[in-house]
N, C-alpha and C positions, 0 to 999 in steps of 0.2 A: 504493500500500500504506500510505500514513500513514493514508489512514481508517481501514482495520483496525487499525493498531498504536494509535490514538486507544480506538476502540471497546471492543479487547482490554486495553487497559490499564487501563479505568474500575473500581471498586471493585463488586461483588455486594450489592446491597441487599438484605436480608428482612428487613423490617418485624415486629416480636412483637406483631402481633393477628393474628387470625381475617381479617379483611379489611382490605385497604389499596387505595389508589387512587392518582391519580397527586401529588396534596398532598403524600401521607406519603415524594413519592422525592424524589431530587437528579435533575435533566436538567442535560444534558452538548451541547453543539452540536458536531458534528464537519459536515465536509464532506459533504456530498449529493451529488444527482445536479443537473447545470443549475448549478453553482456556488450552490445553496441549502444550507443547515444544516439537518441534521436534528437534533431534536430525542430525544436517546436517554436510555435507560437500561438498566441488566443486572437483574435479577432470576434466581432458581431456576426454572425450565422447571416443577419441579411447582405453582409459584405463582402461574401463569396464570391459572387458575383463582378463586382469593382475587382477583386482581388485577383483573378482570373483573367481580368480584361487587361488589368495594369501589367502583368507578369507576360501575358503574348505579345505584349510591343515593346521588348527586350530593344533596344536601338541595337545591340551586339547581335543578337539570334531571332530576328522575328519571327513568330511563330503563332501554334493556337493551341491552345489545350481542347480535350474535347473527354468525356465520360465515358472512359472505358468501363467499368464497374460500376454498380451503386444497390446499397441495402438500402430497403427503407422498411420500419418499424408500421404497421399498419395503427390507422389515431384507434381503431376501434381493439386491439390487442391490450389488454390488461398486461403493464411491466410492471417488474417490481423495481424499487429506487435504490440503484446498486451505482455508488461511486463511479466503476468503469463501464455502467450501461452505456450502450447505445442508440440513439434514437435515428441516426440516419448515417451510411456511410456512405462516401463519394469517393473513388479513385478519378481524378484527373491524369493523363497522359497528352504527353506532345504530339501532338495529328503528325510528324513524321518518324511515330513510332507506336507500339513497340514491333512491327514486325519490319523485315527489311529485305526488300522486295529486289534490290540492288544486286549483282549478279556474286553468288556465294554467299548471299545473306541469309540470315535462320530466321525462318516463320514457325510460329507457334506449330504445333498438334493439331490444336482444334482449329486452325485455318491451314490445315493441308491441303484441304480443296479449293481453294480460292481458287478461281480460274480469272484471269488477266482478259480484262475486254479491250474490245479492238481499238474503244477513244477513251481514255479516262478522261471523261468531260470536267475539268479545271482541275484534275487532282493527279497529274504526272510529277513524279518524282517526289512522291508526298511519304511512302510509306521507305523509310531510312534506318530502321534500327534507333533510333535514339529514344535514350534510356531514362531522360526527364522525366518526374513524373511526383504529384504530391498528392498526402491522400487527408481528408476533411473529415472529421468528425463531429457529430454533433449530438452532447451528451444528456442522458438522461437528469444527472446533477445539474447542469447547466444549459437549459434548453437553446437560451436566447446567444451563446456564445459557441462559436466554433474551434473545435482544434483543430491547427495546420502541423500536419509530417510533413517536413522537406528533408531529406536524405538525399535525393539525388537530384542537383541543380543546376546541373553541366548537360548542355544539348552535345553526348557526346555519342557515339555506340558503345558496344560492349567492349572494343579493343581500346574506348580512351581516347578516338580520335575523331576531331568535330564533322557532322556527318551533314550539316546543312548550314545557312547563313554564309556571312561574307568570310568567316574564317577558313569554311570548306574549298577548298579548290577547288574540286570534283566538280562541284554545284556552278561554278559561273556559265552562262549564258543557259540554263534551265530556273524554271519557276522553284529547285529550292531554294535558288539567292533570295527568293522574300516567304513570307507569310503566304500558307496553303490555299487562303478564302480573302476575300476582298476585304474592307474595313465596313465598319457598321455605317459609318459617314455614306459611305457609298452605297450600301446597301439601302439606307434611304433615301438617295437622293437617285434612285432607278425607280425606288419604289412610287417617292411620288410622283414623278416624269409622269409614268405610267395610269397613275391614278385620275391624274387631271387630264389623261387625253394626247399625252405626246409617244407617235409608235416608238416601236422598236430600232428601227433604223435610224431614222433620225438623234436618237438618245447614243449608238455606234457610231455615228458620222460624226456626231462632236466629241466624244470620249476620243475616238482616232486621233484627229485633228488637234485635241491639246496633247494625247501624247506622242504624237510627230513633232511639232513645235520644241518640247523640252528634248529632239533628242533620241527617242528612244525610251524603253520603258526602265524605270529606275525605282520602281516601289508594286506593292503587291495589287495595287487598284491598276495601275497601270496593262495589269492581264485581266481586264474583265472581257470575259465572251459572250458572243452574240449568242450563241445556247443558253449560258446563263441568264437577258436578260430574255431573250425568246421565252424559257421555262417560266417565270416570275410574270411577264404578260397572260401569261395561258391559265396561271393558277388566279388572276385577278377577273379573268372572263367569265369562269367556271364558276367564281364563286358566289352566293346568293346569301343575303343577309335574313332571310327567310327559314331558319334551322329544324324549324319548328310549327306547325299551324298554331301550335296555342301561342301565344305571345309570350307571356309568361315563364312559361319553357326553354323557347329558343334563346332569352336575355340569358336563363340561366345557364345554357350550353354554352353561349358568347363570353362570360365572365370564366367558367371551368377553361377555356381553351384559351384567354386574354389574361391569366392570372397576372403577369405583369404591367399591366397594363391598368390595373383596378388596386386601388390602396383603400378603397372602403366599402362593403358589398350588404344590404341588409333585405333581405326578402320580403315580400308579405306576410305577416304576422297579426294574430290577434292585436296583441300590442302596440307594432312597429309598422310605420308604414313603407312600402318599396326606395330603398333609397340605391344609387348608384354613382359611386365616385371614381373618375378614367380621368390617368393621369399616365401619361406614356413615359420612355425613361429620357426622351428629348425636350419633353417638358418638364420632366422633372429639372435637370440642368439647366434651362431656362432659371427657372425659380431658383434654384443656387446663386446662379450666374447675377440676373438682374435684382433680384427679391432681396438678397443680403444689403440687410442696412438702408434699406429701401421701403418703397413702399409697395403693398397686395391691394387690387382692387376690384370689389365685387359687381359684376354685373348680374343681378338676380330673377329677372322677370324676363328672359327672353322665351318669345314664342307661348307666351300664357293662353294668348285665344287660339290658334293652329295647331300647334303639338299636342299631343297624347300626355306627355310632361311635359314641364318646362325646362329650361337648360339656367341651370347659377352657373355662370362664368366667374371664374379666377382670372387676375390679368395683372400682369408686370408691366415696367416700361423699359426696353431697349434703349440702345445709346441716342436713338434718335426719335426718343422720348415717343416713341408708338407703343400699343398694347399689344402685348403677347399674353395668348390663353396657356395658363397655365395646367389648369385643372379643368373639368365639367364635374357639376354633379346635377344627377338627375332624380328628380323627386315629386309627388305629385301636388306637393304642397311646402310650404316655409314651414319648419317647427324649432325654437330656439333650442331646445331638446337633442332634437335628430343633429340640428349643425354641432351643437358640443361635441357630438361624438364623432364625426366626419371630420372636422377639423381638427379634432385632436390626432385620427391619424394621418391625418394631410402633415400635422408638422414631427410627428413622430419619426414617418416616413425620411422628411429632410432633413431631423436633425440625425438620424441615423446615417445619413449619408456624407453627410458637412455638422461635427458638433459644434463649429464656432457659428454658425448662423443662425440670423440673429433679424428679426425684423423692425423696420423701425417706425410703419404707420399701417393703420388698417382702414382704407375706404370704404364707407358701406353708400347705399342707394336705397335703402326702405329703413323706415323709422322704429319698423319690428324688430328689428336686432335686439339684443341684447346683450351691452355694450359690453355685461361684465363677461360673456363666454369668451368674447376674443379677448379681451384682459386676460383673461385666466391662461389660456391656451397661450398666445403668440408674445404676452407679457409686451404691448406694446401700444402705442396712443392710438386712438378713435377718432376720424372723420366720417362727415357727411357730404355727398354729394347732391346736387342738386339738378342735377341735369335731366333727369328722365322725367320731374314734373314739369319742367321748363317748356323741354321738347312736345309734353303730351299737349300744354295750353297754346303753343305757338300755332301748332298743328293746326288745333283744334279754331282758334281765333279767325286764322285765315280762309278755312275750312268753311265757318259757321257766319264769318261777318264780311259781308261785302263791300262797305266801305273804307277804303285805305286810312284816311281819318281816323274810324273808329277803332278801327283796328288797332294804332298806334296810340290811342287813348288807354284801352282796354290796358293793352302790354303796358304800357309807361306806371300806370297803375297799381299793377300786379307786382310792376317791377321795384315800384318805395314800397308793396307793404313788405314783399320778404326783404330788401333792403335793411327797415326798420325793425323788422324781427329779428335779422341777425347783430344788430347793432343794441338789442336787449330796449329797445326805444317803444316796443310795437307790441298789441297781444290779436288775440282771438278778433276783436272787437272791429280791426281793421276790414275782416273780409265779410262780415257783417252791412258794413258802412257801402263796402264796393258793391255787393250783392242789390243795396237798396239804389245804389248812386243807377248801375248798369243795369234795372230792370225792365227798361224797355229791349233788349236786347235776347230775345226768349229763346232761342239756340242754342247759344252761347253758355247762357246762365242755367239751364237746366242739363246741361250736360255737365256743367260746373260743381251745383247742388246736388246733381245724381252722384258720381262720380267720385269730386275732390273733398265735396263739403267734410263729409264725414270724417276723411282721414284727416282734416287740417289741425285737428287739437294735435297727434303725436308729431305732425310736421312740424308745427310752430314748435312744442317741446324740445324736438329734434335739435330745431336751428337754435335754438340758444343754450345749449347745453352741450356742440358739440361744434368744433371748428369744423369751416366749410373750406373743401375744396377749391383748388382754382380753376378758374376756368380752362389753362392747359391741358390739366386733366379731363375735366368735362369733353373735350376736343377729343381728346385721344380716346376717351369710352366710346364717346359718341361713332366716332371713325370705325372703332369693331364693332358696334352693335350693326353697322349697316354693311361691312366686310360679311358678319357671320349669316346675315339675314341675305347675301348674296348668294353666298357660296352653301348654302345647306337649302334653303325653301327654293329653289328650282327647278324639281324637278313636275315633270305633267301630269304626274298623277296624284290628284290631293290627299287620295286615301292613304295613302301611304305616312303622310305625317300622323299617322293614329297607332301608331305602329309603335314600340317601344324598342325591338329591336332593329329597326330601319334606321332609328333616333343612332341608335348605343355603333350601329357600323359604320355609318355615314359619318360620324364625328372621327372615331376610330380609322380610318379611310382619306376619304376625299378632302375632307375639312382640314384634317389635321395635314394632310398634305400642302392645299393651298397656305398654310402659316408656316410651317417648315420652307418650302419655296421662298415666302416672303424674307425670309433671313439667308437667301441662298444667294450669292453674289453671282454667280454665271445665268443663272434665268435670264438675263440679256440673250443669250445665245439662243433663247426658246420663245422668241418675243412673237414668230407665227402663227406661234399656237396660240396666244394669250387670248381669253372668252373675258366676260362681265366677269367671272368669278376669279379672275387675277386681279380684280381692280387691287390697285395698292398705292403708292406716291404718298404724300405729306398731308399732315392733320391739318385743319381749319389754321391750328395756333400758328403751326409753321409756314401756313403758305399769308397768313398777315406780317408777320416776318419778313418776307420779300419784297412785301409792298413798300415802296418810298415815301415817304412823309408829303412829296411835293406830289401824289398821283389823288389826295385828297383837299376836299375843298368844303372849308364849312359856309354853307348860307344856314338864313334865321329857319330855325329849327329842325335841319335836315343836314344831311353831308352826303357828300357825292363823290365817289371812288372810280377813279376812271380805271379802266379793263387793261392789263396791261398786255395781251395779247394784239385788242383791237381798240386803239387810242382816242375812237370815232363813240365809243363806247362807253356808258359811265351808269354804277347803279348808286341808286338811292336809299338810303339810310335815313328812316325816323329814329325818333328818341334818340339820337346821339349819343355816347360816352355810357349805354344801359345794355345789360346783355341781353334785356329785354326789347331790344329793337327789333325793329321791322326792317328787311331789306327785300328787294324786287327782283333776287339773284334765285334761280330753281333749286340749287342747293337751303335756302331759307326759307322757300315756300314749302317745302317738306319738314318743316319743323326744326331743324338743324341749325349748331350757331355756324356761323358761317364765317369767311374770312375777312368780309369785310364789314363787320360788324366789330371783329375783334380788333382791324387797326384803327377804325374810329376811335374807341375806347382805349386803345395804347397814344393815339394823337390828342386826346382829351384828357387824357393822366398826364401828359408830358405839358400840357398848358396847365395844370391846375384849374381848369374849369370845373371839374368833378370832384366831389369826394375820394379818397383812397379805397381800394377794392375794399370788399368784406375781410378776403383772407389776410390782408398786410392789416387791416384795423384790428381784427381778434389777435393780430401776429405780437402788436406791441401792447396792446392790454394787457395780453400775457405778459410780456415781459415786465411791464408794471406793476401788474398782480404778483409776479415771482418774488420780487422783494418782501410781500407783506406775507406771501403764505407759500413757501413753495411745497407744487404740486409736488405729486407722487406720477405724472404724468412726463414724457420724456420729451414731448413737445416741446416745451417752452424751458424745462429745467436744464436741461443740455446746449442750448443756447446763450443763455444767460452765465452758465457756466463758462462759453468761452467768452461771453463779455466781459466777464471778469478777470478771466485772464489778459485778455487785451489791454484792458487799463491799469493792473498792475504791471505790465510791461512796458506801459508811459510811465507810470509812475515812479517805477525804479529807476528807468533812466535819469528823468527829473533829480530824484532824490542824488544818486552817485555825480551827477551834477555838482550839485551844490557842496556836498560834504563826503567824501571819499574813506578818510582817513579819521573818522573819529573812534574813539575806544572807550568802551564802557571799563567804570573801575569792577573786576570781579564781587569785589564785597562790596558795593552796590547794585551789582545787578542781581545777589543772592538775597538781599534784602527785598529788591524789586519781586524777584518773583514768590519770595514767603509772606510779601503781603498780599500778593496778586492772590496767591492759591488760596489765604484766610479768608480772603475777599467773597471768592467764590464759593468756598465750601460752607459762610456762611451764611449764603445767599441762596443755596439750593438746599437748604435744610429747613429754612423757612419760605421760601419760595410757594410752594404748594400752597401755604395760606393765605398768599399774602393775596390783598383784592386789585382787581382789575386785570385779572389774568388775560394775556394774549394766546389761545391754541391757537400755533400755528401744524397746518399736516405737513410737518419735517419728519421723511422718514427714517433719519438717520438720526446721529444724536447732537444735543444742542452742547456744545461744549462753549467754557469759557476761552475768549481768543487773547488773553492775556500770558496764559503760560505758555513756555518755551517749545517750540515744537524743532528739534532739531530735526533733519534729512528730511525734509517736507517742501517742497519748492513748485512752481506753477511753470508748465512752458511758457517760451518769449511766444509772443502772438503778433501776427499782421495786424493792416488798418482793417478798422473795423467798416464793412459796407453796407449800403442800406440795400433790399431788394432790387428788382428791377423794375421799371415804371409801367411794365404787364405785370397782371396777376399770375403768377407762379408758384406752385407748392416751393417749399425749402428744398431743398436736394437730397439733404438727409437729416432726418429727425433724430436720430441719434446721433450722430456725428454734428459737427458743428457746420453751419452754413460757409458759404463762399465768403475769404476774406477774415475769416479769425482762423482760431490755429484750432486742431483736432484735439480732443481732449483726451480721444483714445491713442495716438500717439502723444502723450504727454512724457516726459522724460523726467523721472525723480531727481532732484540734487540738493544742495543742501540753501536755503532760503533764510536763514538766520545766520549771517556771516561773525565772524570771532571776534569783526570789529566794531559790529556794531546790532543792536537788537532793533528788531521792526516789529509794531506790535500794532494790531486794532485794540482798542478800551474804548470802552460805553464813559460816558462824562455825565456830566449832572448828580440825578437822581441815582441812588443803587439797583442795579439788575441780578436778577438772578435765573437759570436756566436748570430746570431739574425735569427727564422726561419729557423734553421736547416743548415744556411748555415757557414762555417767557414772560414776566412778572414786573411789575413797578407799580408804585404808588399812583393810588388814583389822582392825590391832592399834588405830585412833583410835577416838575418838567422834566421828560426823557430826550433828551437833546441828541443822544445817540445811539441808538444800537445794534449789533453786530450778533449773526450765526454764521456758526460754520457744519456745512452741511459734507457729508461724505458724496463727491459725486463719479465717475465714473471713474474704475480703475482706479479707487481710492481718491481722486484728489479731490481734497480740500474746497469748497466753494464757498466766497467770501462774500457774505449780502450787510448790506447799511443802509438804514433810513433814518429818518430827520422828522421826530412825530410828538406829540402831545399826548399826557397819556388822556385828556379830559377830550379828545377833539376826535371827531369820528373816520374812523380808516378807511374815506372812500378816496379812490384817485383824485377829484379834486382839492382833498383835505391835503395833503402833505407832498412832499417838495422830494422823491427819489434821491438819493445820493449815496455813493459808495465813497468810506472816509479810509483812509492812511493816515496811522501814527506813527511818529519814529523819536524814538529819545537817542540822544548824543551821547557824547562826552561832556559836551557844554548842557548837559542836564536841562534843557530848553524840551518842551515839547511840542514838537511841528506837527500840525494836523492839515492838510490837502484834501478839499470836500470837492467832487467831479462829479456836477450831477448828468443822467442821463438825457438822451436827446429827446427832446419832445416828439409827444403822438404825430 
């Protein structure tokens, strides 16, 4: 039993890439079998996989492992719980072994009869002898974790001597110089070709053609054959997403044969209603990729009146800030319930794959959420989008109201009261007023009262309890909502959308093809083929971006955008500077913001004729508010965090300025801080009683910033900038915005130099901090004070404000300020009050 207690006692390696091999592990020698050492290590059981993939693309020996053996434990077998049970074993081998087909090579016994066919269609020179070869276990004691045997990690033969790759000699100008099978890359990028419509031939004409260009073939894709992709057409012809007559059925045959493919699968059930979550492994890397530190955005009501279910979208943003679907889940209704469980294995899934990621906001679109499941699960801040009601009224206005006037009364309308409700100015009462104002308008307003009325209490709650979106975003959903409503509702036959397995392959398929494409940089070469359903190019946000400032013209009440294709040509813009306007462009008559809606309103921020968006006005409230109470929310506290840093990095300079070289006397600075510590200890002893207490929700601890913190230090930070004069989400909510320095690369040192002591103290009145809460006398003046909160990766975050304890803590009562004390030699105490920049 010491083997196992060797084995069991090793550390769980996962690696934070996409793939790892055996380089990236620790091996460990425990005793074997024959008094040999095996050579081990533990990994995550779902990481076999990566692990497998990582180890075939040896740069020295590329190759593939493939399952020559495997035991598996049937779930319905009664085991007993024995240390060295097994619940599944896997032999992996090198695909150019183990037999060796090469002339005087030894083939097994049990493949004596292999008989050699006349074209080994892509797999000449494959079977080599080589003796690579590791075997996986996965144990009854530990289900969730794998053991790796590697004993044999040399692509050699049985004589010792390398039998394939670039070290073999033998092997040059034969397909063993690479890896036996194409790359997965490629094997998707035939599969979609094929999926959307581009033959066979044509996907060989261009594969030739780049590898003529380099040359010659020089890597394993570069032998793809016209059988191979002949084969791969013929099995997509053949195939029918129909498995089954019952419905029912067939999904469940679709899910047994796509196991990969599905991270979360719940039947019909008394209890449980049908749910289904498809999530492929090139979206999973997506959401690695973009999702880290980032933000997830849910689009949840697609296809509610056409489909059989509905489709929630998951969506990322790419470097050029478009939406990628991450996830589907299909289900035949919203339950905060059912998402807690789906989402929790959506992130299980990813963090098992990457444990450092890490999300940094969650966008939702309906007000049924429930803020605190994605808290709980993604441990990350909550927005709201607002796009999908926008879209539904714009529609619906133009739709229902004929006169362009009204039209743009109606939206202008619509557009101060959610204005004012996100500005906390506005209630219920607003759409009340508009309801009676717009009653001649009987269309309009009973599709309004049918429809919106009802929901408007959780929307209004919504909007003011939850930072809104920008409208980049809104852009970039809106952009896939009408991508996915292309390329999935096209086809002739309507009955077919009732289908649930038509839903579950088509997505699976065709769909998920066109959005892999879209990230595929040679689609150029395939531009013949391109239908309605490649539509792709730039969001709203980005193609206002192109527009010139001089290609617009304000008159009184209207702005006019002239065409930059055709200069004869100019559309018109009500409501100016609202995202509620009206434009006469066919993309805005469909309810969509449009592009030239958005440069009016980036030409009207850049004059100050308008207010600042919604999201830039919650943006610095927040940060106002951070001073008097900081959240528990990463929005705004991680930001503020690196304000802080910023301005002690002016500060310091300042200060080394002016006095460099002052030295405190030792026996006065041990006096200083035996009175500082008396100070505070008996201030947080009576604290709790004292009246006028301030809770603030600091989730860390309130310490006194008077005593000495040696090896504690803040990094230097850039100038600080303000957003941009579009509405734009932050870049990253956890990480610090563009223009301050990252708090997650912060660099410890030591911030209390031997020369001289630097210290925050509260003045006036006495404070005291015990559990978070902070305390002063109702009848004093608090003239200053300071927390220090723990904030990311330990550092320190320094807040000061300048308050009254009798005078009430709203933003227009008190005056933000971040103070710096610093005592000398010359026993002088300099204080530097910097207050923040105004709203």
């Amino acid at each position: 039993m010491a083997r196992w207690d060797a084995i069991l006692s090793l550390p769980v390696q996962n690696p934070p890439t996409l793939e790892f091999s055996s380089l990236h592990l620790v091996w460990s020698k425990v005793e074997g079998w024959h008094d040999k050492l095996d050579r081990v290590a533990l990994i995550p059981f779902a990481r076999v996989d990566d692990f497998v993939r990582g180890e075939s693309s040896n740069k020295d020996c590329p190759t593939r492992f493939h399952v020559e053996a495997r035991r598996r434990r049937p779930p319905s077998m009664a085991c007993k719980p024995k240390v060295d049970g097994i619940l599944e074993y896997i032999l992996y081998w090198c695909s150019f072994g183990p037999d060796d087909h090469r002339k005087g090579g030894v083939v097994r016994p049990s493949r004596s009869t292999y008989v050699p066919k006349k074209k080994n269609a892509g797999r000449p020179n494959t079977k080599r002898g080589c003796t690579c070869h590791f075997i996986v276990k996965r144990l009854i004691a530990e289900p969730s974790v794998a053991l790796i045997i590697f004993n044999d990690d040399k692509h050699v033969d049985k004589k010792g001597f390398p039998c394939h790759g670039p070290q073999d000699k033998k092997a040059a100008g034969t397909r063993a110089m690479f890896a036996p099978y194409i790359s997965e890359d490629l094997r998707l990028r035939v599969l979609s070709l094929l999926y959307v419509g581009v033959s066979v031939e044509t996907i060989m004409q261009r594969h030739n053609e780049s590898v003529e260009r380099q040359g010659g073939p020089s890597n394993r894709d570069d032998l793809l054959t016209h059988r191979y992709v002949r084969r791969q057409e013929r099995a997509i012809r053949r195939s029918t997403y129909e498995l089954d007559p019952d419905d029912a059925i067939s999904v469940n045959m679709w899910v047994e044969s796509h196991q990969s493919h599905v991270f979360f699968y719940e039947d019909f059930s008394d209890s449980d209603p049908f749910t289904l979550g498809i999530q492929t492994e090139w979206q999973l890397q997506q959401m690695i990729k973009f999702g880290n530190r980032s933000l997830l955005v849910s689009d949840s009501k697609f296809g509610t009146n056409k489909l059989k279910y509905p489709i929630h979208s998951l969506l990322v943003f790419n470097s050029d800030k478009k939406a990628i679907p991450v996830a589907w889940i299909i289900a035949p209704r919203f339950s905060s319930l059912d998402a807690h469980r789906w989402m929790r294995a959506l992130y299980n899934r990813v963090r098992t794959k990457d444990p450092t990621w890490k999300l940094a906001g969650f966008i939702v679109d309906d007000p049924l959420y429930v803020v605190h499941t994605i808290r709980d699960v993604f441990q990350c801040s909550v927005l709201i989008t607002f796009w999908r009601v926008r879209h539904a009224w714009h529609k619906n206005i133009v739709k229902m109201c004929s006169e362009t006037a009204m039209q743009a009364e109606i939206s202008r309308r619509l557009g101060q009261i959610v204005d004012e409700i996100c500005r906390a100015q506005g209630t219920m009462s607003l759409f009340e007023d508009f309801m009676e104002d717009f009653v001649d308008e009987y269309d309009f307003m009973d599709y309004f009262k049918a429809t919106w009325y009802p929901r408007i209490g959780r929307w209004t709650s919504a909007l003011k309890t939850l930072p809104l979106a920008s409208q980049e975003t809104c852009a970039a959903i809106e952009f896939y909502h009408n991508q996915l409503k292309t390329r999935l509702l096209n086809e002739k036959s309507i009955s077919v959308c009732q289908r649930a397995d038509w839903l579950v392959d088509k997505l699976g398929t065709k769909v998920h093809s066109y959005f892999w494409l879209d990230e595929y940089s040679g689609k150029d070469d395939f531009a013949r083929y391109w239908k309605n359903e490649w539509v792709s190019g730039l969001t709203s946000w980005r193609k206002a971006l192109q527009i010139p400032d001089s290609a617009v013209v304000m008159e009184d009440g209207c702005a006019k955008v002239i065409d930059q294709l055709d200069q004869d040509k100019a559309y018109v813009v009500l409501n100016p500077g609202s995202a509620f306007g009206i434009c006469n462009c066919g993309w805005a008559q469909l309810g969509n913001l449009c592009e030239h809606i958005l440069k009016v309103i980036s030409i009207c921020q850049k004059r100050k004729s308008i207010l600042p968006s919604i999201s830039l006005f919650q943006y610095h409230r927040g940060l106002i508010d951070m001073l008097r109470c900081p959240p528990y929310d990463s929005l705004i506290r991680d930001h503020a965090v690196s304000l802080a840093v910023s301005v002690q990095k002016q500060l310091n300079e300042l200060l080394d300025l002016e006095s460099g070289q002052n030295v405190v006397d030792p026996s006065e600075k041990q006096i200083m801080d035996n009175a500082n510590q008396q100070a505070s200890s008996d201030g947080s002893e009576n604290g709790s009683e004292a009246p006028g207490c301030s809770i603030g929700n600091i989730g860390d601890q309130v310490v006194d910033l008077t005593a000495n913190r040696n090896g504690i230090s803040m990094m230097s930070a850039g100038e600080d900038t303000m957003p941009a004069d579009m509405d734009v989400d932050p870049p990253s909510i956890c990480i610090s915005p563009p223009g301050l320095c990252s708090v997650d690369g912060a660099v410890l040192s030591n911030v209390f130099l031997e020369n001289e002591e630097r210290t925050l103290t509260p003045s006036g009145s006495e404070t005291s901090s015990k559990n978070g809460v902070l305390c002063a006398s109702p009848t004093e003046r608090l003239e200053h004070f300071t927390t220090l909160q723990n904030g990311v990766n330990g550092m320190p975050i320094v807040m000061s404000d300048t308050v009254d304890a009798n005078t009430d803590m709203s933003p227009t009562s008190t005056k933000p300020l971040i103070t710096y004390s610093r005592r000398g030699s010359n026993k002088r105490k300099k204080t530097l009050e910097v207050p923040l920049p105004a709203q």
